[in-house]
LOVO-674805 format. One record per atom (N, C-alpha, C): z, y, x; atom name; residue number from 1; residue in one letter. Coordinates in Angstrom, 3 decimals. Atoms other than C-alpha are relative to their C-alpha. Layout:
<atoms>
        c3        c2        c1  atom   nr  rest
         Z         Y         X    CA  NUM     a
...
</atoms>
This chain:
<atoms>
        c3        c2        c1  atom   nr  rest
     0.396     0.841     1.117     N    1     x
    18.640   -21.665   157.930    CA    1     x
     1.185    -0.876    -0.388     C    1     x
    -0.615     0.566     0.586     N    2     x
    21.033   -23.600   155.661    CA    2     x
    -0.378    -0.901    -1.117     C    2     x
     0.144     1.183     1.081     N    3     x
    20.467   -26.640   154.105    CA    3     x
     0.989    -0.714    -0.305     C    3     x
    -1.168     0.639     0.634     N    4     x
    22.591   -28.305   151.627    CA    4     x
    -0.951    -1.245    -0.716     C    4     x
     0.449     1.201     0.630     N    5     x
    21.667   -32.118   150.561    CA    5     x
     1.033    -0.595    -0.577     C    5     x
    -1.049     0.154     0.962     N    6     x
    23.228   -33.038   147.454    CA    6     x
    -0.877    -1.606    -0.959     C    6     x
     0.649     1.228     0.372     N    7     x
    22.685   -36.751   145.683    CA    7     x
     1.298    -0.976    -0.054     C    7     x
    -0.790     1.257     0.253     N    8     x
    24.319   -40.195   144.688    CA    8     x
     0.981    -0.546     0.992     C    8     x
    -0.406     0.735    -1.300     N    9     x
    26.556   -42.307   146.956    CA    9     x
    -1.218    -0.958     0.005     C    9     x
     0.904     0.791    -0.867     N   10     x
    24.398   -44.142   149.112    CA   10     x
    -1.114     0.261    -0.091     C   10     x
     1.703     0.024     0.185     N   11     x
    21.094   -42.476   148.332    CA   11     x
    -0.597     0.836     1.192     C   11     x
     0.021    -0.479    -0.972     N   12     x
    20.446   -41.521   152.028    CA   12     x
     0.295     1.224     0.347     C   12     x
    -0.189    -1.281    -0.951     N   13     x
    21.729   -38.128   152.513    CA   13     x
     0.218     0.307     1.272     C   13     x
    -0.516    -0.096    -1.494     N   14     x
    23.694   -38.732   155.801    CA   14     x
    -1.274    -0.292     0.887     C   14     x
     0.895     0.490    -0.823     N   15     x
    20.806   -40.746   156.979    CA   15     x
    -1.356     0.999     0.361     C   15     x
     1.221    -1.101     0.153     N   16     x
    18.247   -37.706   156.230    CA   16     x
     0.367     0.840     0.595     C   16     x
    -0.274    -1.212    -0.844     N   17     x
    20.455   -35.229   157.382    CA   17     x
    -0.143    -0.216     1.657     C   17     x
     0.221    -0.119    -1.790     N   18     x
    20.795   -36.728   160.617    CA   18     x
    -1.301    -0.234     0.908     C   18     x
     0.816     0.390    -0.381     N   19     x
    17.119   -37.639   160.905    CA   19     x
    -0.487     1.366     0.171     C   19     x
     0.507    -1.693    -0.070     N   20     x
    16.207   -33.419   159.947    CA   20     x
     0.839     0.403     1.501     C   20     x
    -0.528    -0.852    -1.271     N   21     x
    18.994   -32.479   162.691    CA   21     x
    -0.940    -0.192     1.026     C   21     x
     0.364     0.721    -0.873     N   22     x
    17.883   -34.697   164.930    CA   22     x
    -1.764     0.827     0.475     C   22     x
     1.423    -0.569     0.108     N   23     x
    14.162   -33.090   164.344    CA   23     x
    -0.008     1.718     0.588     C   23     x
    -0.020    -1.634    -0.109     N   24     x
    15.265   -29.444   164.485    CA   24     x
     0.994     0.455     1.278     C   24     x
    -1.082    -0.970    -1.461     N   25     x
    17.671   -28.942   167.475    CA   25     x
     0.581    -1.320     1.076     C   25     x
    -0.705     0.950    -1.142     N   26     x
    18.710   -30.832   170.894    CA   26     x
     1.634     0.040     0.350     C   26     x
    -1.357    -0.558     0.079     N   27     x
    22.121   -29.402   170.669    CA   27     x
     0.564    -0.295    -1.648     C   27     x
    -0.313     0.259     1.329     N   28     x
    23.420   -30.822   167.458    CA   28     x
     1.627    -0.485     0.314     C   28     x
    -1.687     0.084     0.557     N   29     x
    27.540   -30.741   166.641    CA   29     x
     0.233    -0.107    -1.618     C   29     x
    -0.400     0.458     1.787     N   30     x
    28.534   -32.923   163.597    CA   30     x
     1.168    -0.535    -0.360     C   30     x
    -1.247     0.102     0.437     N   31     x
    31.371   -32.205   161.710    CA   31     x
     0.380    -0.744    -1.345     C   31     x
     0.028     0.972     0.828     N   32     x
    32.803   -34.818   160.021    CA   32     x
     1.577     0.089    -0.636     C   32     x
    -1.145    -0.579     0.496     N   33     x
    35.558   -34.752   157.612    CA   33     x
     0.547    -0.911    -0.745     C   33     x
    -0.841     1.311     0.196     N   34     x
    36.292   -38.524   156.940    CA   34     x
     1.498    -0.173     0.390     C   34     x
    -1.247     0.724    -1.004     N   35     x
    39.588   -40.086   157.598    CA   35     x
     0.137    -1.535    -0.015     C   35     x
    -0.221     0.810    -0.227     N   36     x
    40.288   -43.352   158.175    CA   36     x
     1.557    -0.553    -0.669     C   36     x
    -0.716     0.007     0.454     N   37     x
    42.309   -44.207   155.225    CA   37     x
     0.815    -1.194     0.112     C   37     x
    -0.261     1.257     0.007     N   38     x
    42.193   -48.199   155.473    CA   38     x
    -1.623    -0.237     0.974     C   38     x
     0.695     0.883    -1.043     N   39     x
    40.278   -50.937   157.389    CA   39     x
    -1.943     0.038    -0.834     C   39     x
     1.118     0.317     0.332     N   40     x
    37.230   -50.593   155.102    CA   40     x
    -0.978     1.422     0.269     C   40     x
     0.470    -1.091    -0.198     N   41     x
    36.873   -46.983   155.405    CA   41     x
    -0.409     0.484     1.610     C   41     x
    -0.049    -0.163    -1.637     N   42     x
    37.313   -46.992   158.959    CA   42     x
    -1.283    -0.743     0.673     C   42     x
     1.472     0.798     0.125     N   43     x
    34.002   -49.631   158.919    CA   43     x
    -1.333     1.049    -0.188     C   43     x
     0.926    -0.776    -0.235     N   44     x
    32.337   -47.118   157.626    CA   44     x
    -0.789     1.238     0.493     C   44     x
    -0.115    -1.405    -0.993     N   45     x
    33.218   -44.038   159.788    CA   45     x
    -0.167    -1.303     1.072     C   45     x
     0.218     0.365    -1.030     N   46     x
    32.531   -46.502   162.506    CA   46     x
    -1.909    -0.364     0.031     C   46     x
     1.746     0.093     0.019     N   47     x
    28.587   -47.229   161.383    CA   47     x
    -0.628     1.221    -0.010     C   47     x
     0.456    -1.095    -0.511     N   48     x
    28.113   -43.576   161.062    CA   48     x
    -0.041     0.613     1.226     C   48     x
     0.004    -0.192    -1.484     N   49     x
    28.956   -43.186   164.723    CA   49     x
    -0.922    -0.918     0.272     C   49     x
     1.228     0.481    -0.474     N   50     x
    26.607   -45.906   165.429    CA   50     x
    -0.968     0.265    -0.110     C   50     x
     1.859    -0.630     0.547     N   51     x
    23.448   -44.101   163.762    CA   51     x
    -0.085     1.070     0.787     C   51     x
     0.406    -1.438    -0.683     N   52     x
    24.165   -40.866   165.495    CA   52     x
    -0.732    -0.019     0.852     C   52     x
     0.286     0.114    -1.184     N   53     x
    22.547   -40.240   168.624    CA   53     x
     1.318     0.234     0.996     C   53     x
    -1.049     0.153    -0.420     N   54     x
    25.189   -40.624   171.305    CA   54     x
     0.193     1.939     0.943     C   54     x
    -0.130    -1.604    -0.608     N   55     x
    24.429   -36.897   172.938    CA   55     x
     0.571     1.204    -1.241     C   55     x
    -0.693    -0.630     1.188     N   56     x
    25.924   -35.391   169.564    CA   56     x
     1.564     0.417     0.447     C   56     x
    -1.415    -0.197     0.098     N   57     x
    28.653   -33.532   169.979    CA   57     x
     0.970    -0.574    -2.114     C   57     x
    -0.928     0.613     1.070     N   58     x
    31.524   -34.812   166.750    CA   58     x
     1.492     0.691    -0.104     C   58     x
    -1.390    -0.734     0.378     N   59     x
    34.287   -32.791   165.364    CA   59     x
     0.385    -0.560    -0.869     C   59     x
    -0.569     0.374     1.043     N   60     x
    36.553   -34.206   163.123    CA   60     x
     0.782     1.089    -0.851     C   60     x
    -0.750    -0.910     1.189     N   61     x
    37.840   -32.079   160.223    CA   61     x
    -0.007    -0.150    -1.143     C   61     x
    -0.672     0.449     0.635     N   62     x
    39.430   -33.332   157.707    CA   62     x
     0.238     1.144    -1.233     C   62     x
    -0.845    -1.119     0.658     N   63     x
    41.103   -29.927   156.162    CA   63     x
    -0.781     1.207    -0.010     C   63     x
     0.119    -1.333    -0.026     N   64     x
    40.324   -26.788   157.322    CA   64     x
    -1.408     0.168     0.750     C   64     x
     1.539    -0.287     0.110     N   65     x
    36.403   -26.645   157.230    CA   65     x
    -0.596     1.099     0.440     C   65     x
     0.125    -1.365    -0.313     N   66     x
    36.155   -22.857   157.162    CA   66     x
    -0.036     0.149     1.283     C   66     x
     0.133    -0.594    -1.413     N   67     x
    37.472   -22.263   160.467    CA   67     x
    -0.844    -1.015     0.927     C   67     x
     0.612     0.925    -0.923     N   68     x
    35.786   -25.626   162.155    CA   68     x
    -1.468     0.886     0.152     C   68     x
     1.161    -0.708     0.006     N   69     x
    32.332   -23.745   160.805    CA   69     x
    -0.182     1.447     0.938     C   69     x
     0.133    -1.077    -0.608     N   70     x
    33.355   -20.476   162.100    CA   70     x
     0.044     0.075     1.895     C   70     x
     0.118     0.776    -1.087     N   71     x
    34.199   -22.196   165.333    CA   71     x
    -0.976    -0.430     0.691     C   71     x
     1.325     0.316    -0.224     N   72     x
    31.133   -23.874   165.783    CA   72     x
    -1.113     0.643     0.446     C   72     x
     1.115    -0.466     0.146     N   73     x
    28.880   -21.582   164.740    CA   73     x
    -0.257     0.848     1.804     C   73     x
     0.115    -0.808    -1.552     N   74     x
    29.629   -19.712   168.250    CA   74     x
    -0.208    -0.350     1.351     C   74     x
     0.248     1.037    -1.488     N   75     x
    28.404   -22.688   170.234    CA   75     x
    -1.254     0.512    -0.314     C   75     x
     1.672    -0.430     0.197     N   76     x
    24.535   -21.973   168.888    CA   76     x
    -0.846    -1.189    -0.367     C   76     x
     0.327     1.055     0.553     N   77     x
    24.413   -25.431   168.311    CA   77     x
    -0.363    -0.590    -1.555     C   77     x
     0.852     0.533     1.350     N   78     x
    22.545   -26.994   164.702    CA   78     x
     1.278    -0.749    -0.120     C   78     x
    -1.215     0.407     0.698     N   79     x
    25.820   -27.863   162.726    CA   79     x
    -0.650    -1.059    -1.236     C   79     x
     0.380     0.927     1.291     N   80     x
    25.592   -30.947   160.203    CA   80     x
     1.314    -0.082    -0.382     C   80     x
    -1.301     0.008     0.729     N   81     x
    28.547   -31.073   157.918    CA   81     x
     0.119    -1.121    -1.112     C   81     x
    -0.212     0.902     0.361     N   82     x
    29.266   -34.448   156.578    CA   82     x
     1.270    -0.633    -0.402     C   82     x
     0.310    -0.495     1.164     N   83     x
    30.444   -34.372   153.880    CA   83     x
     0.998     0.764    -0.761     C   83     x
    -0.466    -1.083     1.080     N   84     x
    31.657   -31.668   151.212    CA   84     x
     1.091    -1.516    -0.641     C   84     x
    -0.701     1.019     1.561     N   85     x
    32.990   -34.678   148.511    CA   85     x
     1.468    -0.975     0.979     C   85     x
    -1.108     0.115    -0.610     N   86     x
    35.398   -35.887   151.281    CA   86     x
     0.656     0.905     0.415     C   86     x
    -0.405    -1.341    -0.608     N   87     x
    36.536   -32.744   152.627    CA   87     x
     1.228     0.098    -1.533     C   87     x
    -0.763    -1.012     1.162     N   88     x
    37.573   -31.525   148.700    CA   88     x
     1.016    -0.977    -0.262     C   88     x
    -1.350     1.048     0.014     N   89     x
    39.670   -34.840   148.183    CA   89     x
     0.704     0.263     1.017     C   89     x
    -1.129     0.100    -0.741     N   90     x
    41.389   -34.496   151.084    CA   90     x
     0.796     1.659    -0.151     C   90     x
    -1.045    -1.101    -0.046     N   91     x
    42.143   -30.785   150.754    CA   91     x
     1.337    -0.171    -1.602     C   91     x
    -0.342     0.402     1.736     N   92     x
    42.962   -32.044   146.464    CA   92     x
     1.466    -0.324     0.842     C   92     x
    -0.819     0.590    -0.234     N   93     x
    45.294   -34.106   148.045    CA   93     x
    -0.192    -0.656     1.925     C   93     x
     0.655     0.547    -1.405     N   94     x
    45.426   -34.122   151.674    CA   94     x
     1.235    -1.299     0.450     C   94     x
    -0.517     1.477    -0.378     N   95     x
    46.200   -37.569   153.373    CA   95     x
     1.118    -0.371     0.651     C   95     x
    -1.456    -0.513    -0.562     N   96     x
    49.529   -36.259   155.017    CA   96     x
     1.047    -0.155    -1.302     C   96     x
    -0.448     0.162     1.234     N   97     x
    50.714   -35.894   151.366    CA   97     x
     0.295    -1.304    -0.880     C   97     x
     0.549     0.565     0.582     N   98     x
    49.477   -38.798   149.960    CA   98     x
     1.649    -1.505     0.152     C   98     x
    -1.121     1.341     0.102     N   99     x
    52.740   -41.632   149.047    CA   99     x
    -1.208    -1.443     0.205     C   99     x
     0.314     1.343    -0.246     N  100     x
    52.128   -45.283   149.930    CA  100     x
    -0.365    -0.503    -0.945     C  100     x
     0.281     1.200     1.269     N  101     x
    51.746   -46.742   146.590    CA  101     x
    -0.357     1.285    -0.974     C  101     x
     0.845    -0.977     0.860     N  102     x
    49.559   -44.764   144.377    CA  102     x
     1.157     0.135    -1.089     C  102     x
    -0.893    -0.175     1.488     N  103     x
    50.799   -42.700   141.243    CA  103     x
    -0.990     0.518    -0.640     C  103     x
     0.730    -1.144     0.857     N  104     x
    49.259   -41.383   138.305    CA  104     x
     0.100     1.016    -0.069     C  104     x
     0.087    -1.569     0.252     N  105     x
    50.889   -38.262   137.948    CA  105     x
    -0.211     1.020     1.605     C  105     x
     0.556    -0.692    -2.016     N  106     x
    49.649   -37.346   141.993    CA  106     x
    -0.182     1.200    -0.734     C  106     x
     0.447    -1.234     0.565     N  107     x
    49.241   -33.957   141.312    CA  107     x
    -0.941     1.064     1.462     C  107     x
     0.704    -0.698    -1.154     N  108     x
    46.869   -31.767   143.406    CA  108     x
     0.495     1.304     0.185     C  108     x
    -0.648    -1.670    -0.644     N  109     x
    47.477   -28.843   145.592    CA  109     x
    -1.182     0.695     0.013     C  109     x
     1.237    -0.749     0.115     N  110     x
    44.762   -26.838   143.906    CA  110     x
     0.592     1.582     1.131     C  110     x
    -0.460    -1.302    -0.469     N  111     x
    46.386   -23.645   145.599    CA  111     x
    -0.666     0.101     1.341     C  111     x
    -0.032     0.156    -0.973     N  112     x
    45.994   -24.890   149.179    CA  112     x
    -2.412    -0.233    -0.002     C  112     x
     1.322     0.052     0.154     N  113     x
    42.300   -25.873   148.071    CA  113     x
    -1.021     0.982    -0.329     C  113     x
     0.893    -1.315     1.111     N  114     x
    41.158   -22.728   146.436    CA  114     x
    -0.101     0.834     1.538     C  114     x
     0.504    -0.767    -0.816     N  115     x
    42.059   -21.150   149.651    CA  115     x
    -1.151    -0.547     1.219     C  115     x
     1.213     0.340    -0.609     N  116     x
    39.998   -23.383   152.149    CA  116     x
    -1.321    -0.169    -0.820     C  116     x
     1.159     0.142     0.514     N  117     x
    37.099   -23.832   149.940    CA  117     x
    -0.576     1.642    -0.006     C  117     x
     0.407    -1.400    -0.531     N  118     x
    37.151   -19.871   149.795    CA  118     x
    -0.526     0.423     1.118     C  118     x
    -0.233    -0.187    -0.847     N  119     x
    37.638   -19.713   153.220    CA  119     x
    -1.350    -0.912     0.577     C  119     x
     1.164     0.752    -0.761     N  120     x
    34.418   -22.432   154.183    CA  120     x
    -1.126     0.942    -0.580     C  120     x
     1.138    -0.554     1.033     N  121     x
    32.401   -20.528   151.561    CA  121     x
    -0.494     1.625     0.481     C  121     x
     0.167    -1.402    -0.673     N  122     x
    33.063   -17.008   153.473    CA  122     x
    -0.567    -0.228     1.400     C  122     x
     0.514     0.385    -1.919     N  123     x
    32.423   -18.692   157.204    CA  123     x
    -1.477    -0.268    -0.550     C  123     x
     0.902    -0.221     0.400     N  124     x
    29.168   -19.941   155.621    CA  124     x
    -0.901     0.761    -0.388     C  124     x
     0.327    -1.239     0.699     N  125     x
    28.062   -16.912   153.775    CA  125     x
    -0.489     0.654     1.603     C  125     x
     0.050    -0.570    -1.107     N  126     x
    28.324   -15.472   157.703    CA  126     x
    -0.877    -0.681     0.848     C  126     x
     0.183     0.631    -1.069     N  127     x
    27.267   -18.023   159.897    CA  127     x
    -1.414    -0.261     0.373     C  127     x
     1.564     0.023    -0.544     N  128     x
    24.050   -17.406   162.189    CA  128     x
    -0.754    -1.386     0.605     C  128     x
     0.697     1.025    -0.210     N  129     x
    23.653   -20.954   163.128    CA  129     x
    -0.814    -0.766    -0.851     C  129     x
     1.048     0.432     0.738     N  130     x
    21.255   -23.306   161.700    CA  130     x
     1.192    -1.264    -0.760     C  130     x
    -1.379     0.648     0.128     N  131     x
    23.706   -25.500   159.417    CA  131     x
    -0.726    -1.046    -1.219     C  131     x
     0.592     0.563     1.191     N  132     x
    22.456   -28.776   157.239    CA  132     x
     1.366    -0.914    -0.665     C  132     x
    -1.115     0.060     0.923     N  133     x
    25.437   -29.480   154.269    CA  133     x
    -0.271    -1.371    -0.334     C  133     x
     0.411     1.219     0.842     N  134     x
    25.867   -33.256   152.958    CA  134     x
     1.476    -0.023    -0.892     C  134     x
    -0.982     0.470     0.432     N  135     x
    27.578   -33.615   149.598    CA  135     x
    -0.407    -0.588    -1.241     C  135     x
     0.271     0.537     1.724     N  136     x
    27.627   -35.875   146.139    CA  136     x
     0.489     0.491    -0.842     C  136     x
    -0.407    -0.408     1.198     N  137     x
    26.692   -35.230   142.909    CA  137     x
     0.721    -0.958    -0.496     C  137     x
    -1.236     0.331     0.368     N  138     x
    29.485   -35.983   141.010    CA  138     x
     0.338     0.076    -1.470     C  138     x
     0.391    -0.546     1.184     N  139     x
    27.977   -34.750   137.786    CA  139     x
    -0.468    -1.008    -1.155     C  139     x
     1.498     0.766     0.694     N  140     x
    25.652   -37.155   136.626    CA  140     x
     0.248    -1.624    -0.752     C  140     x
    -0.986     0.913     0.311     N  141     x
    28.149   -39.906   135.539    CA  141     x
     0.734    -0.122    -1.319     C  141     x
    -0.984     0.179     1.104     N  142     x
    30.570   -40.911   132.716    CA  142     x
     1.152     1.018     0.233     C  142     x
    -1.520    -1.048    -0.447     N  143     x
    33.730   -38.427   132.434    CA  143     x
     0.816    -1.188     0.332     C  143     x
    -0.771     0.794    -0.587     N  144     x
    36.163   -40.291   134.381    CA  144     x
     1.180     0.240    -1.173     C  144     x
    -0.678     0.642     0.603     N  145     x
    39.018   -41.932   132.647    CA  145     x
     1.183     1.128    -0.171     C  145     x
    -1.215    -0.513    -0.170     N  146     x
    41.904   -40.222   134.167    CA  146     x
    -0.113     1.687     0.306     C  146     x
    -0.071    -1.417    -0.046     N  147     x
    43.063   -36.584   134.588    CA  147     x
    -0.496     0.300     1.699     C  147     x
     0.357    -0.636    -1.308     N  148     x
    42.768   -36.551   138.566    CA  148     x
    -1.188    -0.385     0.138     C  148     x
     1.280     0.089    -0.573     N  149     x
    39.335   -37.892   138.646    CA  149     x
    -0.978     1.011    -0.907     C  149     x
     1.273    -1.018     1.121     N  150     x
    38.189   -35.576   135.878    CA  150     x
     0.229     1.744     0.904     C  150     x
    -0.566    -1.305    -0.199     N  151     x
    40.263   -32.738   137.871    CA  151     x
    -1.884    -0.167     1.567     C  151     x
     1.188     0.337    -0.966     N  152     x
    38.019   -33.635   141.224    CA  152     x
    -1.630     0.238    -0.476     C  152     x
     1.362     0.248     0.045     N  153     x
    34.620   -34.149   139.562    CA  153     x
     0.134     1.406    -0.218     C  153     x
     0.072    -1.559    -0.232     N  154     x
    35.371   -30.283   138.703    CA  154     x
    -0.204     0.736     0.765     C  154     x
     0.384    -0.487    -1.330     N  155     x
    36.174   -28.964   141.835    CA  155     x
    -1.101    -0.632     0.932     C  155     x
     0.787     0.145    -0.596     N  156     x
    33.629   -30.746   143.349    CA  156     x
    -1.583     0.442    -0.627     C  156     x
     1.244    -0.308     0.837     N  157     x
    30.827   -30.073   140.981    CA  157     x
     0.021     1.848     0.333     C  157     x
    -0.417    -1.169    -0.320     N  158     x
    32.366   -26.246   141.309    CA  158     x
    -0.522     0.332     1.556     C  158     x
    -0.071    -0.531    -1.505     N  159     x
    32.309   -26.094   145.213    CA  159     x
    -1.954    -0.324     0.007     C  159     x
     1.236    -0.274    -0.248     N  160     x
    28.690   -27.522   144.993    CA  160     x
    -1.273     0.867    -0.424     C  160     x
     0.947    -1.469     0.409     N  161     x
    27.041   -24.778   142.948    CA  161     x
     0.160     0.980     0.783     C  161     x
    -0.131    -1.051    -0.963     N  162     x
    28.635   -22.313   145.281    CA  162     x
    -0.676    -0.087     1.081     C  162     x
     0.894     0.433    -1.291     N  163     x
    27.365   -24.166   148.447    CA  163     x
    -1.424     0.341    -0.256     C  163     x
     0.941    -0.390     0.502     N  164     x
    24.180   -24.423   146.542    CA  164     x
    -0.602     1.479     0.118     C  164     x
     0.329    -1.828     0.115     N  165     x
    24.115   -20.603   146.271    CA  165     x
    -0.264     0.670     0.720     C  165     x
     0.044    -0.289    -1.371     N  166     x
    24.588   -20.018   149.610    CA  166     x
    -0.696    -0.145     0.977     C  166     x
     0.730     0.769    -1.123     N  167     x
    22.277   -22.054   151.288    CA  167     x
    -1.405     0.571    -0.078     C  167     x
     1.229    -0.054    -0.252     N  168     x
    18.944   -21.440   151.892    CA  168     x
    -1.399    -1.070    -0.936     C  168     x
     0.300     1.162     0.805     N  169     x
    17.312   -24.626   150.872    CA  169     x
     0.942    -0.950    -0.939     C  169     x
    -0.948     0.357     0.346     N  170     x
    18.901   -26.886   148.745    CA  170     x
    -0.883    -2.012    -0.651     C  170     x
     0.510     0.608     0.108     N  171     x
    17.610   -30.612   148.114    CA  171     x
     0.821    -1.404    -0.131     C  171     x
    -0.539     1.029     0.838     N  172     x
    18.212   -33.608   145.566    CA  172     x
    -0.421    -0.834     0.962     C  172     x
     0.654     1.089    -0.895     N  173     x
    18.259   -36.933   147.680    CA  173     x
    -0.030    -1.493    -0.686     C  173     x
     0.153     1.469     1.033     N  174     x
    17.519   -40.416   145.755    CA  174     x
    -1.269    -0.744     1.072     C  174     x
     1.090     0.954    -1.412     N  175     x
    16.165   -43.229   148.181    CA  175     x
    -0.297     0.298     0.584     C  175     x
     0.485    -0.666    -1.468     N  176     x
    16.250   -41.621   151.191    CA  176     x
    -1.078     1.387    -0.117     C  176     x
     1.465    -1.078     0.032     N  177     x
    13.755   -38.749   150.012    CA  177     x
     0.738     0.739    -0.706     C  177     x
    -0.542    -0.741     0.597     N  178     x
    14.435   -35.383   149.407    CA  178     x
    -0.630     0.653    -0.926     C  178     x
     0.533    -0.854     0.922     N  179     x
    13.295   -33.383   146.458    CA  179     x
     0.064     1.240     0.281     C  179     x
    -0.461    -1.750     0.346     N  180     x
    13.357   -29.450   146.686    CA  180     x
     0.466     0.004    -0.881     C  180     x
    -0.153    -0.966     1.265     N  181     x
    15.017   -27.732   144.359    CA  181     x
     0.430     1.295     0.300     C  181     x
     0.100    -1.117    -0.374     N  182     x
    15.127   -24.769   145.939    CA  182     x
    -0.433     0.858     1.908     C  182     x
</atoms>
């Protein structure tokens, strides 16, 4: 089974997903694909470790998604994948790359992205474990200002119809509650 929970920032996905894992398997490995860019972000990759349960196994992956999944899947363990909308920024522009003092013309390494997003989308497509997806819509907003946030809301809007496609279930989340939509 594959579930993908897709919704706002902050409209409980993480908190749902980990309440379904938590429900469906004693063996739960959750791969997380934050980084710890600054002191605020790092706050909040530190409260998501506090909600988990502490018997959770925790992979960090950042980049290369695909193989973490394909990896995984061969423990037998209920995979939660938290989250898609960080994952695609960092592959956009991964955080190795990334200069000290922001620029406008940042340009993304769609190349490097096309192939891991391929590459998570084929391990998925395969993978016999039970696997629940968290990522934001990204859709449902004003067109962003600038070229890299309009480039992003693409690929991310892009990667989540595919996920979508793939999954099994698939479910809108707004105030902690999920909707079906498929």
């Amino acid at each position: 089974m594959k579930t993908f929970l897709i919704g706002g920032a902050r409209s409980g996905k993480s908190s749902l997903a980990a309440r379904w894992a938590e429900e469906r398997s004693k063996q739960v490995c959750c791969v997380v694909t934050a980084t710890a860019s600054d002191a605020e972000m790092a706050e909040r990759i530190e409260a998501h470790r506090r909600e988990r349960p502490s018997h959770w196994r925790v992979r960090e992956e950042p980049l290369r998604l695909g193989a973490a999944l394909t990896e995984e899947c061969r423990t037998g363990d209920l995979l939660l994948i938290d989250c898609l909308t960080l994952w695609t920024a960092n592959c956009l522009w991964p955080p190795t790359k990334l200069p000290v003092e922001p620029q406008p013309d940042l340009q993304a390494d769609l190349q490097g992205w096309h192939q891991e997003r391929d590459a998570f989308l084929a391990s998925l497509r395969t993978a016999s474990t039970e696997i629940i997806i968290v990522s934001n819509e990204v859709g449902t907003s004003l067109v962003p200002a600038n070229a890299a946030a309009r480039l992003f809301r693409d690929e991310q809007g892009r990667v989540n119809q595919l996920v979508a496609a793939a999954c099994d279930s698939v479910f809108l989340v707004t105030a902690g509650l999920g909707l079906r939509l498929k």
